[in-house]
Backbone as a chain_set.jsonl record, in Angstrom:
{"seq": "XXXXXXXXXXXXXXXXXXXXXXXXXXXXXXXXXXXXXXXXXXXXXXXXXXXXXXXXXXXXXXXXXXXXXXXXXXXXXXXXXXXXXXXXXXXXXXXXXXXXXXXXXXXXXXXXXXXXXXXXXXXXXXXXXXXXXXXXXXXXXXXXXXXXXXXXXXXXXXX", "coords": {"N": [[-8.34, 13.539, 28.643], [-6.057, 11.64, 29.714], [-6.92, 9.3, 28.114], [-6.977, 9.822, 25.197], [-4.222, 10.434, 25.467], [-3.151, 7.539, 25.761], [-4.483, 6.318, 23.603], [-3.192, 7.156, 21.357], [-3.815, 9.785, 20.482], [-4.045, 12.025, 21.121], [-0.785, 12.418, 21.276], [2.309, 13.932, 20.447], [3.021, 12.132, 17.583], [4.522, 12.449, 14.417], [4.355, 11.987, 10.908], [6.857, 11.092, 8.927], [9.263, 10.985, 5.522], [11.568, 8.9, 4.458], [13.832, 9.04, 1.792], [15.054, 6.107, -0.155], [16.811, 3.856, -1.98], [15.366, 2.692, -5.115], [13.695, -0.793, -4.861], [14.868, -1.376, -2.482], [13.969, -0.736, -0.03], [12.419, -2.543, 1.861], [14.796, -3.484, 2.732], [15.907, -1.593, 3.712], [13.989, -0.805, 5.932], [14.398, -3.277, 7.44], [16.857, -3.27, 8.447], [16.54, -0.513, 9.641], [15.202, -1.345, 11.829], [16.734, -3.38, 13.299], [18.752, -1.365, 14.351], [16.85, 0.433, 15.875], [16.219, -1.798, 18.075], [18.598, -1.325, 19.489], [18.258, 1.325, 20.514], [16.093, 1.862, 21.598], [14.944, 3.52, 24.041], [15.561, 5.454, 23.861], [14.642, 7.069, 22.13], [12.312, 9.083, 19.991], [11.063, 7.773, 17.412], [8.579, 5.411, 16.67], [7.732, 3.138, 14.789], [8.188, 1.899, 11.394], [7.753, 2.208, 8.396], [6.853, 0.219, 5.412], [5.36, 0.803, 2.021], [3.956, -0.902, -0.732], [2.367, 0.718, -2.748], [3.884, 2.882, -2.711], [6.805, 3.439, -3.979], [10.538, 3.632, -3.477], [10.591, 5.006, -0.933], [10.403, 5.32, 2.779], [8.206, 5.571, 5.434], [8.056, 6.995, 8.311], [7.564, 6.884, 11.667], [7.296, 9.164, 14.476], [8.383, 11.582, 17.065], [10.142, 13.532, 16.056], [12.008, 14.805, 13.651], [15.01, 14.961, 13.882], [15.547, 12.48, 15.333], [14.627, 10.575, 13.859], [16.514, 10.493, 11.553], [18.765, 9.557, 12.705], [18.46, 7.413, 13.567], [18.608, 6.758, 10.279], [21.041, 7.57, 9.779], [24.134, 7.614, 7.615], [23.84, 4.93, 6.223], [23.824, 2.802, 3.302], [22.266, 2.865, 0.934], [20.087, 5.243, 1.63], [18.902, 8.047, 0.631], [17.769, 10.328, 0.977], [15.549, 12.825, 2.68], [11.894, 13.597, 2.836], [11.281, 17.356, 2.655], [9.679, 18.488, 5.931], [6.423, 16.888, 7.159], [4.294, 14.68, 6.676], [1.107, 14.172, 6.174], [-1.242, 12.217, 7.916], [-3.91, 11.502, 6.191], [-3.24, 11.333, 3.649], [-2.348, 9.096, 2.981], [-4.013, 7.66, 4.01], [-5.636, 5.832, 2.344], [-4.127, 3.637, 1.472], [-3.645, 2.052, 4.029], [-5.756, 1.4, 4.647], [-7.187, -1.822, 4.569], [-8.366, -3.125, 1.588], [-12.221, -3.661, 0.265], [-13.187, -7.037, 0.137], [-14.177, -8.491, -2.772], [-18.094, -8.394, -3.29], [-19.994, -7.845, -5.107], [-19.095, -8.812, -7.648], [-20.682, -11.347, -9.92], [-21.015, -14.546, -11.139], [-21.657, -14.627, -14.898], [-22.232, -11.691, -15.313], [-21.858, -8.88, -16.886], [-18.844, -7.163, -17.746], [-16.767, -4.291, -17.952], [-13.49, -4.34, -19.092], [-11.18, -2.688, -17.613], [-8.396, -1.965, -16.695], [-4.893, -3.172, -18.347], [-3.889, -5.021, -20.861], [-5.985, -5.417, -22.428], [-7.645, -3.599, -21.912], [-10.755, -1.584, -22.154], [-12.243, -3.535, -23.009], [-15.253, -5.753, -23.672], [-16.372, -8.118, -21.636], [-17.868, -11.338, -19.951], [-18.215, -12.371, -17.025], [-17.18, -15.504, -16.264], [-16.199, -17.058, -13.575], [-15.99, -16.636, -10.078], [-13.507, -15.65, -7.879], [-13.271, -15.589, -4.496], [-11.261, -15.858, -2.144], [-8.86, -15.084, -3.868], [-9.414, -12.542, -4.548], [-10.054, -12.276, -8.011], [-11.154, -12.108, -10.776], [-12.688, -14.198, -13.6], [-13.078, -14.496, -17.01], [-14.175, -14.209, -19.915], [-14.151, -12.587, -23.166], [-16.268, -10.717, -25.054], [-16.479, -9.92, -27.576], [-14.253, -11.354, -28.795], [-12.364, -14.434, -30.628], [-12.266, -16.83, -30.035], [-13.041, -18.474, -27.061], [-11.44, -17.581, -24.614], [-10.577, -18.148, -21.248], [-9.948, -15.4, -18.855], [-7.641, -14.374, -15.949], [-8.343, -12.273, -14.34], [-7.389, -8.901, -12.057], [-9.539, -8.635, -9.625], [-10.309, -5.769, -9.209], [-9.798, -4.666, -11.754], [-11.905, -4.702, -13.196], [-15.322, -3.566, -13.901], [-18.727, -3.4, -13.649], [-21.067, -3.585, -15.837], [-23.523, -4.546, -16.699], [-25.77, -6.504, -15.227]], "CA": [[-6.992, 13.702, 28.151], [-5.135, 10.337, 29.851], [-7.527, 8.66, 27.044], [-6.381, 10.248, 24.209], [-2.544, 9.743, 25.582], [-3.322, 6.176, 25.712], [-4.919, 5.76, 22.16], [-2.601, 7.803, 20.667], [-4.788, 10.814, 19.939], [-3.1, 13.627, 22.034], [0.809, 12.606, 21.381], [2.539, 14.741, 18.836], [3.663, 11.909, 16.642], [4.117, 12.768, 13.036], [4.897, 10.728, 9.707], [8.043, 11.351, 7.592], [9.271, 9.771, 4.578], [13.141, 9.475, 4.202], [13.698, 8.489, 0.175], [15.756, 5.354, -0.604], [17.042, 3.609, -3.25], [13.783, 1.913, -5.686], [14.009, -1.648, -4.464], [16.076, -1.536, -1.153], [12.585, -0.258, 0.784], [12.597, -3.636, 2.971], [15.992, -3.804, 3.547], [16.019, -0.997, 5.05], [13.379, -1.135, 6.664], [15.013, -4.153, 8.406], [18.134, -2.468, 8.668], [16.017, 0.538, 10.855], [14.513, -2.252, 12.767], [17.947, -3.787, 14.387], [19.173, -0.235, 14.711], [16.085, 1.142, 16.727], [16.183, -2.428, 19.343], [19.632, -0.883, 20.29], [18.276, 2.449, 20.771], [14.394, 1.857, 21.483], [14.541, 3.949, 25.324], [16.821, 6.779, 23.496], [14.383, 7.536, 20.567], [10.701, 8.84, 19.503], [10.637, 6.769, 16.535], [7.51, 4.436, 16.957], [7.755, 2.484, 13.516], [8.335, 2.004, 10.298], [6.607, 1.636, 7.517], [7.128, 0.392, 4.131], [4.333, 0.54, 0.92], [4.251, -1.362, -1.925], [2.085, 1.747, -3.782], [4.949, 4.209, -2.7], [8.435, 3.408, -4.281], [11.681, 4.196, -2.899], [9.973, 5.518, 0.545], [10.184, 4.746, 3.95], [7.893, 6.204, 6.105], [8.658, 6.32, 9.634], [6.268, 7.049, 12.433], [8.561, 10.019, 15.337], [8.146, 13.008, 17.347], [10.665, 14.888, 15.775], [13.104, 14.359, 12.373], [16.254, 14.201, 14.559], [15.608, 10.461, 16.154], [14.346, 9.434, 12.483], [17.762, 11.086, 10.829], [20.102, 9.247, 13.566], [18.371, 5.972, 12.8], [19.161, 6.104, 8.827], [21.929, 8.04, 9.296], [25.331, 6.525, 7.391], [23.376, 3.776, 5.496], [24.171, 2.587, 2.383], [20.757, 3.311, 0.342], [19.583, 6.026, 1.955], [19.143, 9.221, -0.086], [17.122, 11.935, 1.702], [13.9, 13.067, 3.32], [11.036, 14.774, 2.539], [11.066, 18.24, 4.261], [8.476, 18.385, 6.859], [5.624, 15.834, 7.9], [3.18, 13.741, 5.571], [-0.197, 13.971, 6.798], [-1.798, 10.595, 7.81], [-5.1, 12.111, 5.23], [-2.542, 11.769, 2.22], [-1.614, 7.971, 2.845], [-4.691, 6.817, 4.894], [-6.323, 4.789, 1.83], [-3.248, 2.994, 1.456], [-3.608, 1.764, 4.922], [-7.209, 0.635, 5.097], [-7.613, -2.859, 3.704], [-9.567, -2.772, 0.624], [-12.952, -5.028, 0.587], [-13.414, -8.04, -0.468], [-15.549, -8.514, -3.92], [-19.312, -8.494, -2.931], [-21.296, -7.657, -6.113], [-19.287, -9.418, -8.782], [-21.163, -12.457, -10.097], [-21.251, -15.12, -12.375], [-22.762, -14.192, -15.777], [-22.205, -10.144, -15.0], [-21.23, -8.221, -18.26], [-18.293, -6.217, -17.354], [-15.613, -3.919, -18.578], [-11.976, -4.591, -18.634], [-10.508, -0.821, -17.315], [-6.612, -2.146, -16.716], [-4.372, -4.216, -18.667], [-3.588, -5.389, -22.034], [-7.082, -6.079, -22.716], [-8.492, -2.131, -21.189], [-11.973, -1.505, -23.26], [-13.061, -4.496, -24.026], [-16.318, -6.104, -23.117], [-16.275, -9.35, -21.022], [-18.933, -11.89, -18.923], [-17.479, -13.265, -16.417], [-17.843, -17.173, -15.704], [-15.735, -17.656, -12.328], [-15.176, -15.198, -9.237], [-12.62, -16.245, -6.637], [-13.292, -13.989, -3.337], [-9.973, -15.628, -1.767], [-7.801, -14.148, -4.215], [-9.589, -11.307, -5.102], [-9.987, -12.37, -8.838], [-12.699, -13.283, -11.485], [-12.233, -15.502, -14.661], [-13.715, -13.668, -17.902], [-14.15, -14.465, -21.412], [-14.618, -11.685, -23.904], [-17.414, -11.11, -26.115], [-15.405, -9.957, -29.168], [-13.315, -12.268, -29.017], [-13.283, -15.161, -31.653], [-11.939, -18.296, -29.504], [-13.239, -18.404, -25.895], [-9.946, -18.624, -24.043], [-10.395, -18.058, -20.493], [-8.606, -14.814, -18.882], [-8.129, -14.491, -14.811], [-7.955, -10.39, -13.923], [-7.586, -8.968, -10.648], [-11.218, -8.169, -9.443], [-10.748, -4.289, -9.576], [-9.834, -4.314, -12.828], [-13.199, -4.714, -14.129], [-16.365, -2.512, -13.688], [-20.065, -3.824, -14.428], [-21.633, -3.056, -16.992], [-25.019, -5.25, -16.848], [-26.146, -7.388, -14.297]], "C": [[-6.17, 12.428, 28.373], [-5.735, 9.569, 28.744], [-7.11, 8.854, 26.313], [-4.863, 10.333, 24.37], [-2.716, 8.118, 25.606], [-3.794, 5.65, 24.68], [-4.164, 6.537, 21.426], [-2.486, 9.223, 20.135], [-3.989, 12.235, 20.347], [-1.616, 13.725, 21.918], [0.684, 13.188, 20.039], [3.216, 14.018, 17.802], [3.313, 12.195, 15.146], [4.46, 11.648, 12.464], [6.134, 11.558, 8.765], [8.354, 10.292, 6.372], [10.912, 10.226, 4.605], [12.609, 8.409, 2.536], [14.961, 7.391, 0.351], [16.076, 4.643, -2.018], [16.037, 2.195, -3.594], [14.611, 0.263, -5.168], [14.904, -2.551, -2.989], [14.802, -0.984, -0.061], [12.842, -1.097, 1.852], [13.858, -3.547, 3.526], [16.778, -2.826, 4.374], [15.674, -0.292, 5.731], [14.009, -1.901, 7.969], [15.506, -3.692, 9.243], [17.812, -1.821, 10.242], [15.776, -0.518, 12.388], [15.387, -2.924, 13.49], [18.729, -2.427, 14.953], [18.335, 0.498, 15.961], [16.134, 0.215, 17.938], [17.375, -1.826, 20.032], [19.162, 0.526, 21.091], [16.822, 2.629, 21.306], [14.104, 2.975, 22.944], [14.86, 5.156, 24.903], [15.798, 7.272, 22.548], [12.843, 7.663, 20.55], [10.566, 8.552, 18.467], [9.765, 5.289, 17.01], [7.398, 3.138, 15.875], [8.164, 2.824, 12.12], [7.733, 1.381, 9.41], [7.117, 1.167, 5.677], [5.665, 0.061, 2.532], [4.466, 0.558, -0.102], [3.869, 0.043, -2.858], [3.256, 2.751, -3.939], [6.392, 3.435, -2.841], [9.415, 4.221, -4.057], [11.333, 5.134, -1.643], [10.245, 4.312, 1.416], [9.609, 5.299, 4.844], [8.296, 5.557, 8.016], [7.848, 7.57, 10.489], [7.201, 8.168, 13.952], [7.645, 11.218, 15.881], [8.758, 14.0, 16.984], [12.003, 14.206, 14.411], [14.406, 13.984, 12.605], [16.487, 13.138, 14.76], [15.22, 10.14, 14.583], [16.169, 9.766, 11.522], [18.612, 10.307, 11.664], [20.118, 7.719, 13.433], [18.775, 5.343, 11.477], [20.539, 6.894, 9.081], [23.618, 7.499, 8.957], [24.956, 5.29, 6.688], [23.244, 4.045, 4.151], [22.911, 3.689, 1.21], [19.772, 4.716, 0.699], [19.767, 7.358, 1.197], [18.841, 10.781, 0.161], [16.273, 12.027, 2.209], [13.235, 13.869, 2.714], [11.007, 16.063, 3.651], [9.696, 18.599, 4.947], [7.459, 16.996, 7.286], [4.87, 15.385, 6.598], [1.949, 13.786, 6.488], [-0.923, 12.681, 7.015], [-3.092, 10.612, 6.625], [-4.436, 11.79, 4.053], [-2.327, 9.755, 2.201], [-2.92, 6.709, 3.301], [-4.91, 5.48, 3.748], [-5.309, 4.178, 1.457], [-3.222, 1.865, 2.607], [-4.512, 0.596, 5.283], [-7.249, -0.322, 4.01], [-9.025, -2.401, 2.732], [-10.622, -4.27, 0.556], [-13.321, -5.893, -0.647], [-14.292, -7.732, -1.616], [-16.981, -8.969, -3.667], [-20.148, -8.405, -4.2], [-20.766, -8.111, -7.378], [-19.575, -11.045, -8.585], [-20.926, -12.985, -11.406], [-21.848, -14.683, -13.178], [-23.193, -12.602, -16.201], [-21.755, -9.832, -16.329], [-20.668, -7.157, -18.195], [-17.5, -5.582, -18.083], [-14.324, -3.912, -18.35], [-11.399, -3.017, -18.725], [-9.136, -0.661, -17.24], [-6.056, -3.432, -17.362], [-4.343, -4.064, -19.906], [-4.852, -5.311, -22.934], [-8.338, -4.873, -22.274], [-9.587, -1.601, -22.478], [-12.528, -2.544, -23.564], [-13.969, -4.959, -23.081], [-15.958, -7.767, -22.77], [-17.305, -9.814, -20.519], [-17.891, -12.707, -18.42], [-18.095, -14.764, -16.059], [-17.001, -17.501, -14.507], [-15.222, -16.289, -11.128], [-14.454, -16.095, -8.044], [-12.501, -15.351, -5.368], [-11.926, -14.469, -2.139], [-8.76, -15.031, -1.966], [-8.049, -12.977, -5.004], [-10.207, -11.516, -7.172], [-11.232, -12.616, -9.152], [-11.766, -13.75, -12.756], [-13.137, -14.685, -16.047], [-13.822, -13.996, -18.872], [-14.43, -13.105, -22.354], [-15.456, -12.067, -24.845], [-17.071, -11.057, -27.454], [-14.518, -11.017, -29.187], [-13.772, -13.38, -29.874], [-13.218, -16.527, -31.127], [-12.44, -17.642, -27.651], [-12.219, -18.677, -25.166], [-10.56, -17.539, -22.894], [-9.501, -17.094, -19.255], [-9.062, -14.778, -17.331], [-7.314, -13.16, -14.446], [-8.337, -10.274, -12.325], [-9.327, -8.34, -10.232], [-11.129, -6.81, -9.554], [-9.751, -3.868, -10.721], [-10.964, -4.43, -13.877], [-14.312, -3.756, -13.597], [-17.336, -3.433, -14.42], [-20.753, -2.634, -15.167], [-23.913, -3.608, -16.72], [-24.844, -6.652, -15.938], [-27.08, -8.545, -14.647]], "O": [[-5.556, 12.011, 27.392], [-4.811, 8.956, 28.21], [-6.304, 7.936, 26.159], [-4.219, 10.298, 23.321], [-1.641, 7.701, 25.173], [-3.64, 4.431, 24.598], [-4.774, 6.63, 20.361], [-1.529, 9.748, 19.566], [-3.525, 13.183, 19.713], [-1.041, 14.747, 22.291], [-0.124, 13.171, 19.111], [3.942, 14.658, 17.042], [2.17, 12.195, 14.688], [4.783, 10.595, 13.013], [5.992, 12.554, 8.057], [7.892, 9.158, 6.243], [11.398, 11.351, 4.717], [11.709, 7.616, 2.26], [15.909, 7.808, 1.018], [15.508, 4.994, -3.052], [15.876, 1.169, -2.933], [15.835, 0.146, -5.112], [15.298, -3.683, -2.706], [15.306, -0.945, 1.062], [13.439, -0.622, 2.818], [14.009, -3.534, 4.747], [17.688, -2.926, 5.197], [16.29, 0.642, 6.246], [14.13, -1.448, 9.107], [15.146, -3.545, 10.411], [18.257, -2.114, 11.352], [16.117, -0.363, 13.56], [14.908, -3.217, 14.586], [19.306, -2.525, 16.037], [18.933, 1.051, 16.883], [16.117, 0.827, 19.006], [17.254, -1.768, 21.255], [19.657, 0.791, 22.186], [16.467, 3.804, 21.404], [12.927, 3.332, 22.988], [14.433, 6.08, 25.595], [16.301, 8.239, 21.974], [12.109, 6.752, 20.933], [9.571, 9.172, 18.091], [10.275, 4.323, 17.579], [6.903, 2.108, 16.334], [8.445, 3.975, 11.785], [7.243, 0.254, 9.487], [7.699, 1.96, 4.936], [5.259, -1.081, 2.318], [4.927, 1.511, -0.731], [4.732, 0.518, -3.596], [3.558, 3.322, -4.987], [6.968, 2.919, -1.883], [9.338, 5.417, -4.342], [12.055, 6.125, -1.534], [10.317, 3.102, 1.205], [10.478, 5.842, 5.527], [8.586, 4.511, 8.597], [7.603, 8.726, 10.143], [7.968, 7.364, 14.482], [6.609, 11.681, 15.405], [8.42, 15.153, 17.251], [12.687, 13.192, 14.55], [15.01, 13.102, 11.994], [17.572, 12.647, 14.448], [15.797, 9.121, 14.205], [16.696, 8.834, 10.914], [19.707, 10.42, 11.113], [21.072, 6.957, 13.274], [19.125, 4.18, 11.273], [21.275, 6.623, 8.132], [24.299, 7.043, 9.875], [25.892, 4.504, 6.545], [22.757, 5.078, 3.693], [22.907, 4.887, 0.926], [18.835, 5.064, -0.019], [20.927, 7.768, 1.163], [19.325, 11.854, -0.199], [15.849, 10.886, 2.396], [13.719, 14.803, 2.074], [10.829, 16.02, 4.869], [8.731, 18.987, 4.287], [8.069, 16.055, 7.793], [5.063, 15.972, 5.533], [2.049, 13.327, 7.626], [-1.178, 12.083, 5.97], [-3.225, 9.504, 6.105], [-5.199, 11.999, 3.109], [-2.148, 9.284, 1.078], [-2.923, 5.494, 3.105], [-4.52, 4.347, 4.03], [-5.728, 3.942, 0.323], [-2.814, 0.757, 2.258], [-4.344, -0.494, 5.829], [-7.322, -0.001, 2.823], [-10.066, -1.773, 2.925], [-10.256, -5.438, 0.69], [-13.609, -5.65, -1.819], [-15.104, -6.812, -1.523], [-17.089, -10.177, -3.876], [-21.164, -9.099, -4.157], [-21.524, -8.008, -8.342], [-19.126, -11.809, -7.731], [-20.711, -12.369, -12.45], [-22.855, -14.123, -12.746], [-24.054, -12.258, -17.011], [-21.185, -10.761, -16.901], [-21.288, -6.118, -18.42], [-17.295, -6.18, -19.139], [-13.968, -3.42, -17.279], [-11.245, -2.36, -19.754], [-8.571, 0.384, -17.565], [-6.51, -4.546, -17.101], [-4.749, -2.977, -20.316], [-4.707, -5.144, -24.145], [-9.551, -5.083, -22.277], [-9.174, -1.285, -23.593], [-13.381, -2.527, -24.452], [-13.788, -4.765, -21.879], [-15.364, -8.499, -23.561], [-18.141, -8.917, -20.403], [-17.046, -13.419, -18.963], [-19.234, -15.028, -15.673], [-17.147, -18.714, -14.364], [-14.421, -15.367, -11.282], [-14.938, -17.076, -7.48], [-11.653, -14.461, -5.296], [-11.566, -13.619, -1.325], [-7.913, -14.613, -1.177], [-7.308, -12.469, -5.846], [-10.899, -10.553, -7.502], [-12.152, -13.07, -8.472], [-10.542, -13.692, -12.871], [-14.175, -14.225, -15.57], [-12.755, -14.607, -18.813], [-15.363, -12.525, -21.799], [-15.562, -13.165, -25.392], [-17.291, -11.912, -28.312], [-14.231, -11.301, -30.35], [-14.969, -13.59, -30.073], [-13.954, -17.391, -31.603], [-12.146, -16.527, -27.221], [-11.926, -19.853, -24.954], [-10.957, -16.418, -23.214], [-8.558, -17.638, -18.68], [-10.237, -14.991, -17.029], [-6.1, -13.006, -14.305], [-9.06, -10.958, -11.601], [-9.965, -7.545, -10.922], [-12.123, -6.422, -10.167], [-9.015, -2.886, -10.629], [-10.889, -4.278, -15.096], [-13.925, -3.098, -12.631], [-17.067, -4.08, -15.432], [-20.888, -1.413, -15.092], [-25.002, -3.037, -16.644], [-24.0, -7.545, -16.011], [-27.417, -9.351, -13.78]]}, "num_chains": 1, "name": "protein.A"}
């Protein structure tokens, strides 16, 4: 049991989301974040969280909705909460870095699945595993122009 209070495992913190206004996420975020150093001995709020996939959210990491409600409460942007808890199961793959590109290669014959360009058949000629990307040409196409998609917007086709 002292193990699991010490990794986290046994405390009862939950996750909430209070709703803000689309684009104001960070700021107040921030905001929370000079508000809670005043109050950090007074409060089971543990963090805050903000994710690009989830707009106009702020999740925030507590033992109980009171200390997260006293932190936004009176701020500009702030619009409401969700009632009850968020399950960490609902948000996890958000969380967990996604991996690097391992199996696309030069010369691969893939399909474009997102974008302007969704259906069409491509080979790729360049993969970049720093920024995630490859470099593609289409096969229909009638001029070879050079397009650079994010790596999981394609799917292989033929190896």
């Amino acid at each position: 049991m002292e193990q699991e209070k010490e990794s986290g495992k046994g405390s009862e913190i939950k996750i909430f989301a209070v709703k803000v206004t689309t684009g104001y996420e960070n700021t107040t975020a921030f905001i929370i974040n000079e508000r809670y150093k005043a109050v950090a001995d007074k409060t089971s709020v543990v963090s805050a969280l903000v994710l690009d996939e989830i707009k106009s959210y702020v999740m925030v990491e507590a033992k109980n909705m009171g200390d997260v409600l006293s932190l936004f409460y009176g701020l500009k942007h702030v619009k409401g909460q969700i009632k009850g808890m968020i399950d960490i199961k609902e948000i996890e793959h958000l969380l967990v870095p996604k991996e690097a590109i391992t199996d696309l290669k030069e010369g691969y014959e893939v399909e474009i699945i997102f974008g302007p360009f969704k259906g069409n058949i491509a080979e790729i000629i360049e993969v970049d595993k720093s920024k995630n990307e490859v470099t593609v040409i289409l096969k229909d196409a009638v001029s070879n122009i050079p397009i650079h998609l994010s790596a999981e917007y394609v799917k292989v086709i033929k190896k």
